[in-house]
C-alpha positions, 0 to 999 in steps of 0.5 A: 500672396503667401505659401499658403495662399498659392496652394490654395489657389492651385486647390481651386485651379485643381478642383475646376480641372476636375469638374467639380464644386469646392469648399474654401474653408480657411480659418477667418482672416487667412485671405479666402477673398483674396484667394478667390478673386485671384482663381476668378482672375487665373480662370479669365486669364490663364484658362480664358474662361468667360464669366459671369461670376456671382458672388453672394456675401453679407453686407458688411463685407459687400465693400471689401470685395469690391475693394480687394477685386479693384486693389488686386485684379484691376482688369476684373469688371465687377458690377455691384448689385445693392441697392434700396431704390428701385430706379437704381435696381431697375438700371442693374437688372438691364446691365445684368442681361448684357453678360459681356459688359461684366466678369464679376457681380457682387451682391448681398444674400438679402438681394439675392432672396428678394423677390424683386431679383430672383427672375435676375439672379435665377431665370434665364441667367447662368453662372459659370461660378456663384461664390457664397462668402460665409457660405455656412449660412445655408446649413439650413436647407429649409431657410429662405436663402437656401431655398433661394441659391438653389433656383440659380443655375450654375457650372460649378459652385463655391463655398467659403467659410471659416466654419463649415461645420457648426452644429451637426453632420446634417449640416454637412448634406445641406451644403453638399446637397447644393454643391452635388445635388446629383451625388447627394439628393436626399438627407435620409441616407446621409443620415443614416450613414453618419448616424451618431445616435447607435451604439456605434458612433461610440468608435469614432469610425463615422467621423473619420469617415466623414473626414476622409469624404470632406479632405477631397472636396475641401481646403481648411488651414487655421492661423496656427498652422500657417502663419507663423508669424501671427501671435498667440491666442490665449483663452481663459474662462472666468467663473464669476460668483452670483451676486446676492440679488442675482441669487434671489432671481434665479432660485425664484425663476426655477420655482416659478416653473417647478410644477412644469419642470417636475413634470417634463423630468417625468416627461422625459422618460417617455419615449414620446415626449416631443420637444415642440410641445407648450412645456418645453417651449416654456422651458425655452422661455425660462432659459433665456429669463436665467441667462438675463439673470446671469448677465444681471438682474435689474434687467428685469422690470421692476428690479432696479431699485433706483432706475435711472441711477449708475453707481457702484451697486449697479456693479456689485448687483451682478458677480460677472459685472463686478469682476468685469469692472475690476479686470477693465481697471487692472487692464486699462492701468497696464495699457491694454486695449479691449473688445468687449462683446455681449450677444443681448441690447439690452445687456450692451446698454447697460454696459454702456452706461457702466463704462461712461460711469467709469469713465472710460472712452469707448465705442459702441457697435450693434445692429443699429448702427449705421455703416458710416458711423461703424467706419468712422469708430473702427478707424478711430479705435485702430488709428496710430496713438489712438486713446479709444480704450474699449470697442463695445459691441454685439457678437453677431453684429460685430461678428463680420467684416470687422478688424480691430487688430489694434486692440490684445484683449477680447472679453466675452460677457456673455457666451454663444449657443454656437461656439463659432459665432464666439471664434468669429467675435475673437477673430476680430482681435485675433487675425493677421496684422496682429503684433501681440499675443491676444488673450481672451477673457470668456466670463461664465457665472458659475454653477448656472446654465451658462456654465452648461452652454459652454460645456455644449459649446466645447462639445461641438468644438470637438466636432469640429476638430473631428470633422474638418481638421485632421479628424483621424489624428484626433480619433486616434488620440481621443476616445470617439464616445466623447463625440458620438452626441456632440452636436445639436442644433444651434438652439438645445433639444427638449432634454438637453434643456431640462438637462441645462436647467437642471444642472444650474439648480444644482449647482444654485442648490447645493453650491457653496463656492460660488459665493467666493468672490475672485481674489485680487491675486486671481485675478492678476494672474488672469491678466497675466501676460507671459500665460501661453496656455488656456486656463480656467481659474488657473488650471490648465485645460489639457487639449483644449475644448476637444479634451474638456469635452470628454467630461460632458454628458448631453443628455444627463440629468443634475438633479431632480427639481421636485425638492429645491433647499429640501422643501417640495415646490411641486405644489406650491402656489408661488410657483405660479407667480409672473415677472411681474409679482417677482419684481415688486417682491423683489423691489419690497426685499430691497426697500427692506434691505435700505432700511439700515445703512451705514454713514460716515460722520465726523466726532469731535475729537475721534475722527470718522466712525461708521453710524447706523442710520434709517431711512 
């Protein structure tokens, strides 16, 4: 074990000499499982403490536990609750009641909110320890496995994650609420104590404080402080141009709901307006048609004007795609090896077909593939001399239990809401047994509300630093205004949505360099591997995500979408057009724009020369 490891593993001797729960919350891929089994095996050993001990983890990691209890602690017993057949489960209930046949029981969040397992799991039955590996994942109070964990009976409770806090402060009670449900019974006092909504929040003080409580019940390091050794990571955010045809889409998606936006901006004003009502679920609709639009626009029915078809004007339809295309042929000519990730299906699968059109080899990655398959393809990808240039894959399937640390270039398509299911894609690529400086290629279509997830993302990263990582150093350097209202939920609020929306239209409206397409000389210094800091088009981001998030106001509004290109929509009856009435608008926009195309034709005599020709 390294330094680090061992001190980690004193911290949780320590915590079970004090009597109380804990939060293992080392960065991803500092080895919180090794750490664990090895406090299980001091605790049976040294302490000769009985078990049973529960372990609680997602199914794509359920393997490695039981993996790394047999390689590290071969004297653990460890009994693996998972299966779909109901013979099999009836056979594991009846060993779960013989407690002194087993140490250690690994199972998987799934099992442990089944119906079926609950009078196992809960019951009569009592842990000395139940482990919750990603234990992050009952932030939520009210969700069905938070409900389910908290039926268990136990001694002493442990929490491992690499991002325990990802949203807000509330999220801190929920999982102090399961470790001392005696110390903190109820959220309201929790939240008023850390109430960063008041004038003042503005000094910082409730999250130094919120520092100081977390210090003494948990243990975080990050790969940069404690692994010397490991690569840098690099990340620089590419702001891609909307291509023509994504232009058409987007402005056309806000004037379909320009009556409803005008109205919610008047809304907004009113103390009252609630965030659940028809409108703003509306809005909600209209942010994930805009993202659609950002990745590309034959994504929309009725908009590829030749379906079935990959050819370069698949490409060049969206601006992110294009400079995708142009980054992989710069990278894959300089020998690098990507992870190309992208949170929808339908955004994979045309990628897929992009990358077979280039002719590139690849694999793929998402919630349909199966276990054996997804083995089969990272050992491939990783396997000495390999030639797989590119693993495709989805950012939360992809986003645990997967290592491919053979590959130095990560490429986010697309961006996450939460900025941690983003860090654990990256994680994939950047963690230990990494022997080269990984950069990491976030792609943002400018001056749209990607632009602003971000922004929001950069925000709740600052929280993050404020809160879990020597969050008083970082008070003292920054100004704490710049993160009284860093944190929302994982989806954005009523105003923050229009705020979002608004913002985009601006920038659509009004903008003039986004039409600019990245140069080749841009992008070469992209890829250029002797960058050691993080950039946005070549400008350096002092401080990080915790600095470029001073400049984001949450709740500010853009501008007003009454009056779009200086003409008022409010009234107009085109802005009750539905996807469809867009699509063959569209579909008779692009029959008009091939009704003159040019040719090359060979003259006699001069050579080829370009000819205008119509259909």
């Amino acid at each position: 074990m390294r330094a680090y490891q061992l001190e980690g593993l004193r911290f949780l001797a320590q915590t079970y000499e004090d009597g109380v729960s804990a939060i293992l919350a080392d960065e991803m891929g500092l080895g919180k499982t090794l750490q664990t089994l090895s406090f299980i095996s001091y605790l049976l050993r040294e302490r000769k403490v009985s078990g049973p001990f529960l372990v609680i983890c997602p199914l794509s990691v359920l393997s490695s536990w039981l993996v790394e209890a047999s390689k590290f602690c071969p004297e653990l017993r460890a009994v693996k609750l998972h299966s779909a057949d109901a013979a099999e489960r009836d056979r594991l209930k009846a060993t779960l009641k013989d407690v002194d046949s087993y140490d250690l029981v690994v199972t998987t969040f799934e099992m442990a909110k089944s119906q079926s397992m609950q009078s196992v799991l809960g019951g009569q039955m009592w842990w000395r320890y139940v482990i919750l590996d990603e234990g992050h994942i009952i932030k939520n109070e009210a969700s069905d496995i938070s409900k389910a964990v908290r039926r268990f009976h136990f001694e002493h409770a442990l929490l491992l994650t690499g991002t325990p806090l990802q949203n807000d402060l509330h999220e801190l009670w929920a999982l102090l609420n399961f470790l001392f449900p005696d110390v903190f019974p109820e959220s309201a006092a929790f939240d008023a104590a850390f109430d960063r909504g008041g004038g003042a929040a503005g000094d910082g003080s409730q999250l130094r404080r919120a520092n100081e409580m977390m210090a003494a019940l948990m243990k975080r390091r990050v790969k940069q402080e404690v692994e010397q050794r490991l690569p840098p990571k690099i990340e620089t955010k590419i702001l891609c141009p909307l291509a023509p045809c994504q232009r058409w889409w987007y402005k056309r998606l806000l004037l379909r709901q320009s009556q409803l936006l005008a109205e919610l901006e008047s809304d907004a004003k009113d103390a009252g307006a609630g965030a659940a009502s028809g409108g703003w679920k509306k809005l909600q609709s209209l942010l994930m048609q805009l993202r659609k639009c950002c990745n590309h626009p034959y994504l929309f029915e009725g908009a590829d004007p030749d379906p079935g078809v990959t050819d370069d004007a698949l490409v060049e339809a969206s601006g992110k795609l294009h400079v995708l295309d142009r980054l992989l042929t710069k990278l894959k000519a300089k020998g690098h090896r990507c992870v190309l990730f992208s949170q929808f299906t339908s955004t994979l699968d045309l990628l897929d077909d992009v990358l077979r059109y280039r002719g590139y080899e690849f694999s793929r990655l998402d919630g349909s593939t199966n276990r054996v398959q997804r083995t089969v393809d990272i050992q491939a990808f990783n396997a000495p001399g390999s030639g797989v240039f590119l693993f495709l894959m989805s950012t939360r399937a992809g986003g645990l239990g997967v290592n491919l640390q053979t590959a130095d270039t990560c490429i986010l398509f697309d961006s996450d809401w939460n900025p941690q299911a983003d860090a654990q894609a990256m994680a994939r690529v950047h963690r230990i047994g990494q022997t080269k400086p990984v950069h990491v290629y976030r792609l943002v279509t400018k001056g749209t509300v990607e632009e602003r997830i971000v922004q929001r993302a950069e925000k709740k990263l600052y929280l993050d630093s404020m809160v879990n990582r020597d969050g008083a150093r970082v008070a003292a350097a920054q100004d704490g205004a710049a993160a009284a209202d860093a944190a929302d939920g994982d989806a954005p609020t009523g105003s923050e949505l229009l705020a979002s929306l608004t913002f985009g239209a601006h920038a659509i409206v009004n903008g003039t360099d986004a039409d600019r397409p990245l140069s080749d000389a841009e992008l070469d210094a992209i890829i250029d591997r002797t960058r050691t800091a993080d950039t946005s088009l070549g400008d350096v981001l002092s401080g990080g995500a915790a600095h470029s998030a001073e400049g984001f106001e949450s709740q500010a509004q853009a501008v007003s979408l009454h009056s779009l290109e200086g003409e008022d929509f409010s009234e107009k009856a085109a802005a009750t057009a539905t996807l469809g009435d867009l699509g063959r608008e569209f579909a008779e926009v692009q029959k008009r724009a091939r009704k003159k195309r040019t040719t090359t034709q060979h003259v006699v005599g001069v050579g080829n020369v370009e000819v205008l020709t119509s259909e």
